[in-house]
mmCIF file of the C-alpha atoms, coordinates in Angstrom:
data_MODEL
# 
_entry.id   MODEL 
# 
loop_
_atom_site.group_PDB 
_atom_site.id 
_atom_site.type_symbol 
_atom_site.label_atom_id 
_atom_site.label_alt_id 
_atom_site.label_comp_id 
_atom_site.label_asym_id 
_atom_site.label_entity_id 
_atom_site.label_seq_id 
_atom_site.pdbx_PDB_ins_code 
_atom_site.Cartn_x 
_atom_site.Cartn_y 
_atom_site.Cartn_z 
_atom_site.occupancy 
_atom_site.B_iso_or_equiv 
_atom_site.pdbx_formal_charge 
_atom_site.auth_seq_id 
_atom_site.auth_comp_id 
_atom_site.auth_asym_id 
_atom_site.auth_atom_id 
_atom_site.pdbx_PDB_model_num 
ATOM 1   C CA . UNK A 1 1   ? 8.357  152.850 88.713  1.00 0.00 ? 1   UNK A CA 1 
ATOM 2   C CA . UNK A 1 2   ? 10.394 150.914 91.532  1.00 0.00 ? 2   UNK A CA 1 
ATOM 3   C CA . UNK A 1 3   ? 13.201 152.979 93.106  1.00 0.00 ? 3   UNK A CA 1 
ATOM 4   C CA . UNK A 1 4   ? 16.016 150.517 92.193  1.00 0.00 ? 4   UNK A CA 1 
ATOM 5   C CA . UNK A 1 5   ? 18.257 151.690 94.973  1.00 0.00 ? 5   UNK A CA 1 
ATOM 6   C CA . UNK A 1 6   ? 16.227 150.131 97.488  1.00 0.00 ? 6   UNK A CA 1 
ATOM 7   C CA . UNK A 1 7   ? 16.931 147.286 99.819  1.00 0.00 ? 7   UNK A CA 1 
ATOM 8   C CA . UNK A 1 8   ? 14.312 145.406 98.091  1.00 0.00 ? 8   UNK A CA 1 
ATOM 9   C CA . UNK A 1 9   ? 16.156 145.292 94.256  1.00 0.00 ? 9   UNK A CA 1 
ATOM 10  C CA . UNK A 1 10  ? 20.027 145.838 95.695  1.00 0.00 ? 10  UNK A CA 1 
ATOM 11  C CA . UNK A 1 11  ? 22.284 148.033 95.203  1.00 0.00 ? 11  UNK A CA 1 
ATOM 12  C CA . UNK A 1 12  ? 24.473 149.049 92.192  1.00 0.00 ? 12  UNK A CA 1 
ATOM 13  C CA . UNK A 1 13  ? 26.988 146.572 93.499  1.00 0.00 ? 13  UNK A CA 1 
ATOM 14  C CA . UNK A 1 14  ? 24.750 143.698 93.670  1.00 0.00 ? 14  UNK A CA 1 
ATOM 15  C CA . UNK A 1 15  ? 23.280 144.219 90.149  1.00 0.00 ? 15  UNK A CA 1 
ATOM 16  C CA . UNK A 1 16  ? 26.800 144.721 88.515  1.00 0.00 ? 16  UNK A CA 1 
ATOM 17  C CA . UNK A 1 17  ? 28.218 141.411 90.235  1.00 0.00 ? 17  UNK A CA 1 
ATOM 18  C CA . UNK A 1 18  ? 24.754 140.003 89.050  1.00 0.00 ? 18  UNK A CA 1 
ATOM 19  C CA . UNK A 1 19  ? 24.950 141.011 85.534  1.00 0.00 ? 19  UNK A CA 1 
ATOM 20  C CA . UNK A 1 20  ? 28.848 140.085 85.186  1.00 0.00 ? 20  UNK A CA 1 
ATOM 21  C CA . UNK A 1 21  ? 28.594 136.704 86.991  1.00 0.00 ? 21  UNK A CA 1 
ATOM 22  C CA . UNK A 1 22  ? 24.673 134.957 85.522  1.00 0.00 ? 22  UNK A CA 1 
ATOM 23  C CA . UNK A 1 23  ? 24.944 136.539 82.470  1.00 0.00 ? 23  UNK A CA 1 
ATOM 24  C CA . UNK A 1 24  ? 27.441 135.449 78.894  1.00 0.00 ? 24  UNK A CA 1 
ATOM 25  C CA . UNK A 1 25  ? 25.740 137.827 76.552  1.00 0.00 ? 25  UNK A CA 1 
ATOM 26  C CA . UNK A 1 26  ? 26.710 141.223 76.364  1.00 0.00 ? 26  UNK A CA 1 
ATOM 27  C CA . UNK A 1 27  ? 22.748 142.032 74.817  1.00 0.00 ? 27  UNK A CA 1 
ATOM 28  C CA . UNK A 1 28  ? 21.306 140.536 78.177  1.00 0.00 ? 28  UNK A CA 1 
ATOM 29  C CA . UNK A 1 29  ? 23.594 142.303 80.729  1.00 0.00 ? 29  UNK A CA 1 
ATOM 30  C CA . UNK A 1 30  ? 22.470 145.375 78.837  1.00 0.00 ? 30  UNK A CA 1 
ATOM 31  C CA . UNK A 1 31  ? 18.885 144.066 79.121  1.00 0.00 ? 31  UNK A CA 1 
ATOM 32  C CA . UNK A 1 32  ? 19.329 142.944 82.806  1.00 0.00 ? 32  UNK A CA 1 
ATOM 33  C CA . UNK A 1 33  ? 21.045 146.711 84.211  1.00 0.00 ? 33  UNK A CA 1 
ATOM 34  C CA . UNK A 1 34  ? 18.731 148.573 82.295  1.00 0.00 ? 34  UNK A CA 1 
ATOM 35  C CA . UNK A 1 35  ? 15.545 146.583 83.521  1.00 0.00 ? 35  UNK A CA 1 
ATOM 36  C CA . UNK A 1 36  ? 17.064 147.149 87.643  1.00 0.00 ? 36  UNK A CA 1 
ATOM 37  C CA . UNK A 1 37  ? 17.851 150.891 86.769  1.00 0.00 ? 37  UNK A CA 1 
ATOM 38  C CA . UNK A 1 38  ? 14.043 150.385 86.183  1.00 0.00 ? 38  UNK A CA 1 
ATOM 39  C CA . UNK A 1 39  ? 12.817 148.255 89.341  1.00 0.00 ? 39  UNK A CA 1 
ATOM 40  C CA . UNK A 1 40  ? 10.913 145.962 86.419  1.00 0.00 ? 40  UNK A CA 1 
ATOM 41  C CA . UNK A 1 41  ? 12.321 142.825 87.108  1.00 0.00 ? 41  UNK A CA 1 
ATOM 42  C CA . UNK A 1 42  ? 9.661  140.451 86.753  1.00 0.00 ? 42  UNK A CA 1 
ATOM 43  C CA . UNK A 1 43  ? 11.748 138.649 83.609  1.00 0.00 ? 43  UNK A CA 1 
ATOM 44  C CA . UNK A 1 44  ? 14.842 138.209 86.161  1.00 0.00 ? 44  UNK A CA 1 
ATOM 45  C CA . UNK A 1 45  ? 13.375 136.424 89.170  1.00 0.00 ? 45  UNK A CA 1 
ATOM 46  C CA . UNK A 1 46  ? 17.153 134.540 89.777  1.00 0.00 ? 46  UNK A CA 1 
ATOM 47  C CA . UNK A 1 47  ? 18.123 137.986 90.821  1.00 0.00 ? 47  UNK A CA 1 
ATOM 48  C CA . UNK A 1 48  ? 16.154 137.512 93.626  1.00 0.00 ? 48  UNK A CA 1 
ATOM 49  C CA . UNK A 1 49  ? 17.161 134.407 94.430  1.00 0.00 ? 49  UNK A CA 1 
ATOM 50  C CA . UNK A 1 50  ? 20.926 135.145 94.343  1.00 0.00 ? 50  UNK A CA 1 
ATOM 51  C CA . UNK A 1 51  ? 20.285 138.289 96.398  1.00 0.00 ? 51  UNK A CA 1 
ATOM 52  C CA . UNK A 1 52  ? 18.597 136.635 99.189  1.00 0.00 ? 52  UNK A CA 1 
ATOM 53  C CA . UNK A 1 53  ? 21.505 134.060 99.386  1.00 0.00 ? 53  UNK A CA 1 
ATOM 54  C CA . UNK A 1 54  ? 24.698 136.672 99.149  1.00 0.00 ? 54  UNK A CA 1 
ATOM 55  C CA . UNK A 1 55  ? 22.619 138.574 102.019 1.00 0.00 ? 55  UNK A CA 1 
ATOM 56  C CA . UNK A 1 56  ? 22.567 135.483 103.776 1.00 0.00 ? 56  UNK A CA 1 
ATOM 57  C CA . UNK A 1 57  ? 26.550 135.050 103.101 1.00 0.00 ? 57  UNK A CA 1 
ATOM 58  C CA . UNK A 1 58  ? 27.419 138.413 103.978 1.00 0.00 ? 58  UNK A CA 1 
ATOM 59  C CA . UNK A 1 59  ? 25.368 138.178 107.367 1.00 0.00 ? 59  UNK A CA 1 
ATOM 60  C CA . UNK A 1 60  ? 27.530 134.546 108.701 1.00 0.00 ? 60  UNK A CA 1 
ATOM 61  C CA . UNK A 1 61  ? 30.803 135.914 107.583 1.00 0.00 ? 61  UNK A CA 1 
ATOM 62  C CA . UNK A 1 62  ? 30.481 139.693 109.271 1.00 0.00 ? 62  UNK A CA 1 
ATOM 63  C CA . UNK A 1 63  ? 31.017 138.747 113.066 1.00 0.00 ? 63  UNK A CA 1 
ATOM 64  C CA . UNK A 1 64  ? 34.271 136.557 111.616 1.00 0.00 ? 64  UNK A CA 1 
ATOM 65  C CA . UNK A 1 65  ? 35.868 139.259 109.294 1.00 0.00 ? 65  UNK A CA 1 
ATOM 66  C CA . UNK A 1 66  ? 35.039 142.229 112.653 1.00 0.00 ? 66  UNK A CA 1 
ATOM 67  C CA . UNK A 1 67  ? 36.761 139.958 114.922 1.00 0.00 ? 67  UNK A CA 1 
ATOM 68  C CA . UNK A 1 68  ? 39.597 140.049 113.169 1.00 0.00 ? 68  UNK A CA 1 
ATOM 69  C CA . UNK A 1 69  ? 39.558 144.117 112.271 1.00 0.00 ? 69  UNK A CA 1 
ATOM 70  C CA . UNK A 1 70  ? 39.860 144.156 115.827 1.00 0.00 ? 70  UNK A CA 1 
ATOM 71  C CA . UNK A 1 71  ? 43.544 142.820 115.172 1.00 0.00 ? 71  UNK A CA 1 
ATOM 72  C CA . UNK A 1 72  ? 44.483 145.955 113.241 1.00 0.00 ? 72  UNK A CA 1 
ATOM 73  C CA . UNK A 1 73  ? 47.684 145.814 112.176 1.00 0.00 ? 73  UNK A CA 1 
ATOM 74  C CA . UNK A 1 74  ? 49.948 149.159 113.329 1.00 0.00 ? 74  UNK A CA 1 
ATOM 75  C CA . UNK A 1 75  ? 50.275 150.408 109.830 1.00 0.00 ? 75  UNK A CA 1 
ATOM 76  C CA . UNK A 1 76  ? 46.631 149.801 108.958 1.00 0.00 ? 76  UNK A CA 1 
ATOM 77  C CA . UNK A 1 77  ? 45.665 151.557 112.365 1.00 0.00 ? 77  UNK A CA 1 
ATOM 78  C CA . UNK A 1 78  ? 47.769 154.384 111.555 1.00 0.00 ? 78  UNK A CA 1 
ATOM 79  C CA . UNK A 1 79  ? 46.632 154.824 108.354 1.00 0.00 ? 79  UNK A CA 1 
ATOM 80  C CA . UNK A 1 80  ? 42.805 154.383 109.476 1.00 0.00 ? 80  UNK A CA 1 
ATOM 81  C CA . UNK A 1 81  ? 43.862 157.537 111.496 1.00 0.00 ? 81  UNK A CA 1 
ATOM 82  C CA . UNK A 1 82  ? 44.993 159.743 108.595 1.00 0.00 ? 82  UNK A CA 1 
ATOM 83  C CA . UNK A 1 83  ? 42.036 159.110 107.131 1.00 0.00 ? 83  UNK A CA 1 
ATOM 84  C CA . UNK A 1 84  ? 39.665 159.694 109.328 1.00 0.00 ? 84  UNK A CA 1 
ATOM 85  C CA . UNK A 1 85  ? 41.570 163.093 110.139 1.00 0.00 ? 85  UNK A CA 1 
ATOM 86  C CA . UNK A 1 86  ? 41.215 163.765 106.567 1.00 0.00 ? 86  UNK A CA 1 
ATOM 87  C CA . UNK A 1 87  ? 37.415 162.765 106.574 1.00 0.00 ? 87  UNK A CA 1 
ATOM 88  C CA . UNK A 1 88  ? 37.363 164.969 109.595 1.00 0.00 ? 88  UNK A CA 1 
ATOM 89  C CA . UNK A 1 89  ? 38.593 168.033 107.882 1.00 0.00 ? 89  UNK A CA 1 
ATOM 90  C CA . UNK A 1 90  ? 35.734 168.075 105.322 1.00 0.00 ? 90  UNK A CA 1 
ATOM 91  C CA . UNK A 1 91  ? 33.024 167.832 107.882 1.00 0.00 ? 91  UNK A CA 1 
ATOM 92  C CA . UNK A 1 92  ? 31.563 171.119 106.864 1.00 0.00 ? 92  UNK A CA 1 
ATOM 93  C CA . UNK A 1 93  ? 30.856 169.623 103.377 1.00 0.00 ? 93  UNK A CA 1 
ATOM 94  C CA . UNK A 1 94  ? 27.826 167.436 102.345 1.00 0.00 ? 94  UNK A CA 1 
ATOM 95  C CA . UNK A 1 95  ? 29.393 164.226 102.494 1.00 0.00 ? 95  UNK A CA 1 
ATOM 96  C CA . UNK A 1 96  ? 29.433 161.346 100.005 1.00 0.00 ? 96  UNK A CA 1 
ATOM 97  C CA . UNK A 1 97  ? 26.251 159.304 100.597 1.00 0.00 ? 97  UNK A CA 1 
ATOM 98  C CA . UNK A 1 98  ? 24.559 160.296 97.555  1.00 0.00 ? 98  UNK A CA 1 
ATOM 99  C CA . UNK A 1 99  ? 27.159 161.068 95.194  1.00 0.00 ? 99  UNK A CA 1 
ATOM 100 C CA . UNK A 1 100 ? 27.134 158.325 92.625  1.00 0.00 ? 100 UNK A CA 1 
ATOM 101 C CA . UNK A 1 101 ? 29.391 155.825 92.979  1.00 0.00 ? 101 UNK A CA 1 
ATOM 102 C CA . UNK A 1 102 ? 31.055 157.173 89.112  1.00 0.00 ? 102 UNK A CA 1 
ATOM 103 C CA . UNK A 1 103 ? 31.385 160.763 90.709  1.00 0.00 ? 103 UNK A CA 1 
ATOM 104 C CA . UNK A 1 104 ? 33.308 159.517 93.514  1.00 0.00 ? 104 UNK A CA 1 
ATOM 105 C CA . UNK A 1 105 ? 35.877 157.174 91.149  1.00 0.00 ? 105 UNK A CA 1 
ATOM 106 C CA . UNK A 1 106 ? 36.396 160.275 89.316  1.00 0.00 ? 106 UNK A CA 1 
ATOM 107 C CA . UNK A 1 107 ? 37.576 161.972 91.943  1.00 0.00 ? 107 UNK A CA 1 
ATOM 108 C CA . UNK A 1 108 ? 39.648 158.900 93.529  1.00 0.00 ? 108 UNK A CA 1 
ATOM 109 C CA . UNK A 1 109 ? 41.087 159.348 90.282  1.00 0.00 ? 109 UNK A CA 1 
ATOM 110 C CA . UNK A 1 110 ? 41.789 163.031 91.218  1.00 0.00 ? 110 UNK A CA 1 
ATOM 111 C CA . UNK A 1 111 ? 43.176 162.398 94.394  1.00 0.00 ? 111 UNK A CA 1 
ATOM 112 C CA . UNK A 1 112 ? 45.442 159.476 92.969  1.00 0.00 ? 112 UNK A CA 1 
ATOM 113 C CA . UNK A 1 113 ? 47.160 162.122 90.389  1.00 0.00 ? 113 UNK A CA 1 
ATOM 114 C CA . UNK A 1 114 ? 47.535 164.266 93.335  1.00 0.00 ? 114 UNK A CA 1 
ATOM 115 C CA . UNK A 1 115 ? 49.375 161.160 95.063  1.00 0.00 ? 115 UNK A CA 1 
ATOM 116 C CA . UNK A 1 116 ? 51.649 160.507 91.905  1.00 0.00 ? 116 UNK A CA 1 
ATOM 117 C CA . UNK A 1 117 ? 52.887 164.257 92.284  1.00 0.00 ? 117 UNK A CA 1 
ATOM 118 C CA . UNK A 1 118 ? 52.956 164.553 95.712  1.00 0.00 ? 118 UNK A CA 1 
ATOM 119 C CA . UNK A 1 119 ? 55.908 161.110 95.874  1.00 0.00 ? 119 UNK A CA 1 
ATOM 120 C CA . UNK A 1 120 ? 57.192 162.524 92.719  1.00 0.00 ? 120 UNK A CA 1 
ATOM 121 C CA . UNK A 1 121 ? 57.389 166.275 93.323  1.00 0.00 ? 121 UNK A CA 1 
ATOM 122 C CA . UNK A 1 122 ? 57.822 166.348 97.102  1.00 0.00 ? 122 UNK A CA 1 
ATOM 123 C CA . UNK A 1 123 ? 54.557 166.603 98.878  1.00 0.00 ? 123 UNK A CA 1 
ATOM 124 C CA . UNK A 1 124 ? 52.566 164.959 102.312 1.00 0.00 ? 124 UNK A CA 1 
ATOM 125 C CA . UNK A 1 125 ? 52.460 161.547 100.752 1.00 0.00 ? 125 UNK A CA 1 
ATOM 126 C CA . UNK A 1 126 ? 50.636 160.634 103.774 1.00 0.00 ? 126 UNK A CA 1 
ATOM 127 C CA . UNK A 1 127 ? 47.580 162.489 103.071 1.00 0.00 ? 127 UNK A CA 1 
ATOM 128 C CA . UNK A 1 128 ? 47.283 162.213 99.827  1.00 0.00 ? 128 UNK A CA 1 
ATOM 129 C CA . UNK A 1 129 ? 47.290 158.512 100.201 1.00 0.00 ? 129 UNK A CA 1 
ATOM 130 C CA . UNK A 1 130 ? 44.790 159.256 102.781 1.00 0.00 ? 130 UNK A CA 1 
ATOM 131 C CA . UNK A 1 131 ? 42.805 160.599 100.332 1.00 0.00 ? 131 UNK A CA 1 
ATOM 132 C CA . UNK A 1 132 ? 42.782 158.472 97.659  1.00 0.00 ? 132 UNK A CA 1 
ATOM 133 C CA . UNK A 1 133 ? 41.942 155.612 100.347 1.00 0.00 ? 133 UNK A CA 1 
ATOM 134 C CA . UNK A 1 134 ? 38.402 157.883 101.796 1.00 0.00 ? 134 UNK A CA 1 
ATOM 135 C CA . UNK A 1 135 ? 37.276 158.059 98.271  1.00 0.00 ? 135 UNK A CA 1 
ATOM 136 C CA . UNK A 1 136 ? 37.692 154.354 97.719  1.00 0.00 ? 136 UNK A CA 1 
ATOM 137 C CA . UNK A 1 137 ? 35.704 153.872 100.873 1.00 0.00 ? 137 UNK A CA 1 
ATOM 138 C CA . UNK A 1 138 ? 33.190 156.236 99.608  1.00 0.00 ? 138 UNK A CA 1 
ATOM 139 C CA . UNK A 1 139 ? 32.814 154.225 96.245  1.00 0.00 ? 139 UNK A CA 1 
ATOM 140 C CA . UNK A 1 140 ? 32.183 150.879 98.698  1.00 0.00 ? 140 UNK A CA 1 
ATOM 141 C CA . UNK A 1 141 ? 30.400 152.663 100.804 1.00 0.00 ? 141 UNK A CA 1 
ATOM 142 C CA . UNK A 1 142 ? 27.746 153.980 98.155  1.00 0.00 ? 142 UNK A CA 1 
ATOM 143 C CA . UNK A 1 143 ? 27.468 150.924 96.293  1.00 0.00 ? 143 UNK A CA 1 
ATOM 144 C CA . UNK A 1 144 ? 26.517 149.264 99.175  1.00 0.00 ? 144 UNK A CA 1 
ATOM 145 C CA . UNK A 1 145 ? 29.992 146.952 99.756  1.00 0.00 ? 145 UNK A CA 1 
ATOM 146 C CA . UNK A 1 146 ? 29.774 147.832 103.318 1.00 0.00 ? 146 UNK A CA 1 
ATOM 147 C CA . UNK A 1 147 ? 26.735 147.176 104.435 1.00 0.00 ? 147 UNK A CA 1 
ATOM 148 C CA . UNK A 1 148 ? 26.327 144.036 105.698 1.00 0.00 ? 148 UNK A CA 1 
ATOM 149 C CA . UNK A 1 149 ? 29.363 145.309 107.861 1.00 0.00 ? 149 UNK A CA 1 
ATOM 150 C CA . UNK A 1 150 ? 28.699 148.029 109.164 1.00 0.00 ? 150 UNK A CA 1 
ATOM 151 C CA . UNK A 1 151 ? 25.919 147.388 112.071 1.00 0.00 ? 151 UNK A CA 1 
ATOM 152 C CA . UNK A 1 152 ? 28.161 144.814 113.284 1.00 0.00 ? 152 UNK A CA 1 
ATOM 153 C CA . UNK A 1 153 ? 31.163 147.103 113.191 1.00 0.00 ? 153 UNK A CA 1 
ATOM 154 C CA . UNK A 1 154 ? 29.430 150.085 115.177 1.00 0.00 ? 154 UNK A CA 1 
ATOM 155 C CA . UNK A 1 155 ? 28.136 147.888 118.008 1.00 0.00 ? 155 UNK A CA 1 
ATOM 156 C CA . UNK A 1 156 ? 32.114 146.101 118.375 1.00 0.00 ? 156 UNK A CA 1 
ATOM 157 C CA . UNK A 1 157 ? 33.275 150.233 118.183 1.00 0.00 ? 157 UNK A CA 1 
ATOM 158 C CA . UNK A 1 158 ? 30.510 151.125 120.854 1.00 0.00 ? 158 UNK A CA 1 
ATOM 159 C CA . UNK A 1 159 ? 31.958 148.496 123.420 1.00 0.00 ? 159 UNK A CA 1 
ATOM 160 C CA . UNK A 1 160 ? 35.383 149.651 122.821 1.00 0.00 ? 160 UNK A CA 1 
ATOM 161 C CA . UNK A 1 161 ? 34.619 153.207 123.315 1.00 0.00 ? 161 UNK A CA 1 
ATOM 162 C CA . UNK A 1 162 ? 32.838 152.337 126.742 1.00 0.00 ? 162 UNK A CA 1 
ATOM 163 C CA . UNK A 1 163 ? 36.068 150.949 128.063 1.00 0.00 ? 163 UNK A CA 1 
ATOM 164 C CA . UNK A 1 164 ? 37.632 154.477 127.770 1.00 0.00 ? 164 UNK A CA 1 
ATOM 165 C CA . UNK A 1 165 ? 37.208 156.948 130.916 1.00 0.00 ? 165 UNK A CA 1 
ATOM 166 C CA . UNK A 1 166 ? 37.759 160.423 131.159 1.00 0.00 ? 166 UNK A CA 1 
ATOM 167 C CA . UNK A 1 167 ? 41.351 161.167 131.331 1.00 0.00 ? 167 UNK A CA 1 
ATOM 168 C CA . UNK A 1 168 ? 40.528 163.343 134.696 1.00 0.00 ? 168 UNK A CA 1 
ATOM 169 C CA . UNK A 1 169 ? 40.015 159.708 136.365 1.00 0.00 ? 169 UNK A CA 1 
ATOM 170 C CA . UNK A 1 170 ? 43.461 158.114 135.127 1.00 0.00 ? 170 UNK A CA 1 
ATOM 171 C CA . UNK A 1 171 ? 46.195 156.587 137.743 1.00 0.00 ? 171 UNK A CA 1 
ATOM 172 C CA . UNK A 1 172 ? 48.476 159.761 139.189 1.00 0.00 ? 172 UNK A CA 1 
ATOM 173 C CA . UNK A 1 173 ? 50.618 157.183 140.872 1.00 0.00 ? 173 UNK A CA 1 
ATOM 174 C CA . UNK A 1 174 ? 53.018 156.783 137.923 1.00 0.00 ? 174 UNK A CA 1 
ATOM 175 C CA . UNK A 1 175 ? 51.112 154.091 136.213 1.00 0.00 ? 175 UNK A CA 1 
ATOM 176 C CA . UNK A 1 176 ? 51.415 153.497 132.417 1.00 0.00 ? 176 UNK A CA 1 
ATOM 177 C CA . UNK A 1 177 ? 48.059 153.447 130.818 1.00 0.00 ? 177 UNK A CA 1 
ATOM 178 C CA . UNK A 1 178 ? 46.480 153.890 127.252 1.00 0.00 ? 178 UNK A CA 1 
ATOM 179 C CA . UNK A 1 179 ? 45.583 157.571 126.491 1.00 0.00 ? 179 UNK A CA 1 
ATOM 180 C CA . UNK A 1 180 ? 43.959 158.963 123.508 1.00 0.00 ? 180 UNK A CA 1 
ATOM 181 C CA . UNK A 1 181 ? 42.926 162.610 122.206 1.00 0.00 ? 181 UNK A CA 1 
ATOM 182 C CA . UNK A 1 182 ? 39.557 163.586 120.735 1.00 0.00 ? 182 UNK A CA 1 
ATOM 183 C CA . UNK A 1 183 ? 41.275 162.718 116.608 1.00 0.00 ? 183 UNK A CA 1 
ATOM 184 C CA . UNK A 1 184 ? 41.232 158.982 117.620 1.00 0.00 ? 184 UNK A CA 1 
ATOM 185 C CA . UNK A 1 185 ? 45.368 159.414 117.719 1.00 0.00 ? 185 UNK A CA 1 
ATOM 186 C CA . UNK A 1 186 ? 46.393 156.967 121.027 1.00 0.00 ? 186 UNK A CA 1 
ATOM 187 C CA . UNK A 1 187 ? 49.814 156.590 123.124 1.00 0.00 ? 187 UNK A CA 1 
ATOM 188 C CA . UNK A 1 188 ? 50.815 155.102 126.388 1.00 0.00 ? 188 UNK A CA 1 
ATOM 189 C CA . UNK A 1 189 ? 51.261 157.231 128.498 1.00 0.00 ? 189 UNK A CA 1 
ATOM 190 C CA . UNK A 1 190 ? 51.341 158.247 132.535 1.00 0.00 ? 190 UNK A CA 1 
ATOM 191 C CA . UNK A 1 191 ? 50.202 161.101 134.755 1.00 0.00 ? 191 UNK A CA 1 
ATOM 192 C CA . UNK A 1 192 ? 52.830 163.799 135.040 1.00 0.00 ? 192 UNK A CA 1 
ATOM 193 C CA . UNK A 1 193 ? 51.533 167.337 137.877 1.00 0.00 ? 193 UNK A CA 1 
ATOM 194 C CA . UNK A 1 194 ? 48.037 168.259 136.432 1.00 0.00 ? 194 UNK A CA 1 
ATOM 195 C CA . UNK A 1 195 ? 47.818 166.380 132.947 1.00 0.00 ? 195 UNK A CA 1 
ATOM 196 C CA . UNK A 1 196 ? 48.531 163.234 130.978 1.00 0.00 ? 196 UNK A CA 1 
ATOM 197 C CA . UNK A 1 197 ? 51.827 163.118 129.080 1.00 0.00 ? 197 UNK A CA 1 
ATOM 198 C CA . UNK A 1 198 ? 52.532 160.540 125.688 1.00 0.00 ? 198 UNK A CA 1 
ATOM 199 C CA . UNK A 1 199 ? 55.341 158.696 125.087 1.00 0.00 ? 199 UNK A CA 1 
ATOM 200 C CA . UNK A 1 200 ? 56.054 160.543 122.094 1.00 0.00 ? 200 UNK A CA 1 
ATOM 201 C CA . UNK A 1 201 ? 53.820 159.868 119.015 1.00 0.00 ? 201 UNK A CA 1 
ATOM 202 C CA . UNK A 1 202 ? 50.952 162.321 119.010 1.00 0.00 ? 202 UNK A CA 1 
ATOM 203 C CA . UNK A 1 203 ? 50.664 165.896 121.186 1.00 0.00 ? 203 UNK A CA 1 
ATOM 204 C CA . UNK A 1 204 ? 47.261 165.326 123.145 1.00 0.00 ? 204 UNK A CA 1 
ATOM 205 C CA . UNK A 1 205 ? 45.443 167.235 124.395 1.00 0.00 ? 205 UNK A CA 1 
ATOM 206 C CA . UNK A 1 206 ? 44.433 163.704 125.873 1.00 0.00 ? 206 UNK A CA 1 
ATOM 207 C CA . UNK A 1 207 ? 40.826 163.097 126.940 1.00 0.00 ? 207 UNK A CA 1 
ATOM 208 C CA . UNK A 1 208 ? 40.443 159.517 127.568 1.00 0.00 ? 208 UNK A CA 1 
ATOM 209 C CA . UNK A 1 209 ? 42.393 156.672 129.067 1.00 0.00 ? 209 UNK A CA 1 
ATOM 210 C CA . UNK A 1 210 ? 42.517 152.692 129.805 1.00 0.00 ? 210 UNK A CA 1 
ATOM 211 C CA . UNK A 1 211 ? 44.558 150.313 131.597 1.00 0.00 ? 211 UNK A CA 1 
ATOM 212 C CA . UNK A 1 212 ? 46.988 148.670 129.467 1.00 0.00 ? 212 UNK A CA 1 
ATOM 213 C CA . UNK A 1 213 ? 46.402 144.823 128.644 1.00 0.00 ? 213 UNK A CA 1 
ATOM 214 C CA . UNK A 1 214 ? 47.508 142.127 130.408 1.00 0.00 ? 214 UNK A CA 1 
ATOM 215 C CA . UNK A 1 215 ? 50.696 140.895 128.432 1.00 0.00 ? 215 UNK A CA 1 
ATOM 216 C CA . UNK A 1 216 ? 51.094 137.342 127.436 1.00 0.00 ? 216 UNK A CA 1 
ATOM 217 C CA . UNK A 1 217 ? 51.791 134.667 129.488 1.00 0.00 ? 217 UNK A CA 1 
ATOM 218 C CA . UNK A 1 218 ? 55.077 134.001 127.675 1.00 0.00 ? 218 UNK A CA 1 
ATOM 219 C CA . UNK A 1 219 ? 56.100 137.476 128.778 1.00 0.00 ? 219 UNK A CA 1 
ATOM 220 C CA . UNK A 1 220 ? 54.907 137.417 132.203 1.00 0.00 ? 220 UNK A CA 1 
ATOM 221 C CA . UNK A 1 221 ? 56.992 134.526 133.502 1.00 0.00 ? 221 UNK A CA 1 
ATOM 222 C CA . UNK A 1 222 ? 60.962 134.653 134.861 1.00 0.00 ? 222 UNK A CA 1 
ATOM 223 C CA . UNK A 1 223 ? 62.835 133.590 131.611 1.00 0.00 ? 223 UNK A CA 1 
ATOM 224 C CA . UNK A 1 224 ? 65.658 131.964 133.809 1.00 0.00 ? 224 UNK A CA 1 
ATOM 225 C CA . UNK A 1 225 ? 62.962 129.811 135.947 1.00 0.00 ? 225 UNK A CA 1 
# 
């Protein structure tokens, strides 16, 4: 028997989408998930078909859709960092990458109780949103909604993360400059006796630094001239 997980047959995603989408009869989405749960899908060779073309989608629109993640809006950045400080937090556990994608909805469902009492009871609404959003990346991430994005996304984080420098080598002239700690949390910030100081949002310690960006041309020029 075929390991249906594989690259080969999909993923759970790509046979549900399959089965919901090329298929009007309840009897022969039944037929179709149970044959991929199996790896026998010599009756379906469509399946293949459609697979090699959404593959093909998915590869043409992933440079276009990281480009513009690099665009983050504030909120979305600031959330991104609450959850990855949550994610964080549970290193020491196994991780989600093979849970089933049904055990990790259950517990999304968990974590979205936990988010109704914590607005309606008084809690860190912050983190239990947090929550609720990791578990709905693990879902994607397991059934396999992430893929075609996430080799792109690594090398577009890599080249980021090179333009950082140690914050020992920052400007001690007074210069404003980006700073960020080791949680991902940034600031502008400056060089104040022996050590970096923030603006105000986040505590440091800061370990890395870059220049700030050039601002617009609209805001560089004299507005009277």
């Amino acid at each position: 028997m075929t390991n249906a997980s594989t690259s080969e047959h999909g993923d759970y995603a790509d046979a549900i989408e399959f089965a919901l989408h090329h298929n009007d009869d309840i009897c022969q989405t039944y037929e179709f998930l149970k044959a991929w749960s199996e790896g026998a899908l010599d009756e379906w060779p469509d399946f293949y078909i459609w697979l090699d073309g959404r593959a093909a989608s998915l590869k043409e629109a992933a440079p276009a859709m990281t480009r513009e993640a690099v665009e983050l809006r504030s909120e979305v950045l600031a959330f991104a960092c609450l959850m990855e400080r949550q994610l964080r937090a549970n290193d020491h556990k196994p991780g989600w990458k093979n849970d089933s994608p049904y055990a990790l909805h259950h517990r999304l469902e968990q974590e979205s109780k936990e988010l109704w009492h914590a607005f309606a009871q008084g809690g860190d609404i912050g983190v239990e949103a947090a929550d609720v959003a990791n578990f709905g990346m693990m879902v994607a991430d397991v059934c396999g909604a992430l893929s075609a994005l996430t080799t792109i996304a690594k090398q577009e984080t890599d080249s980021v993360r090179e333009a950082w420098q140690p914050i020992s080598t920052a400007p001690k002239d007074g210069t404003r400059f980006l700073i960020v700690d080791a949680m991902g949390t940034s600031d502008i910030g400056f060089w104040h006796h022996d050590h970096a100081c923030g603006d105000g949002y986040g505590a440091g310690p800061w370990t890395h630094w870059q220049p700030l960006p050039t601002p617009p041309a609209a805001l560089s020029t004299d507005p009277t001239s």
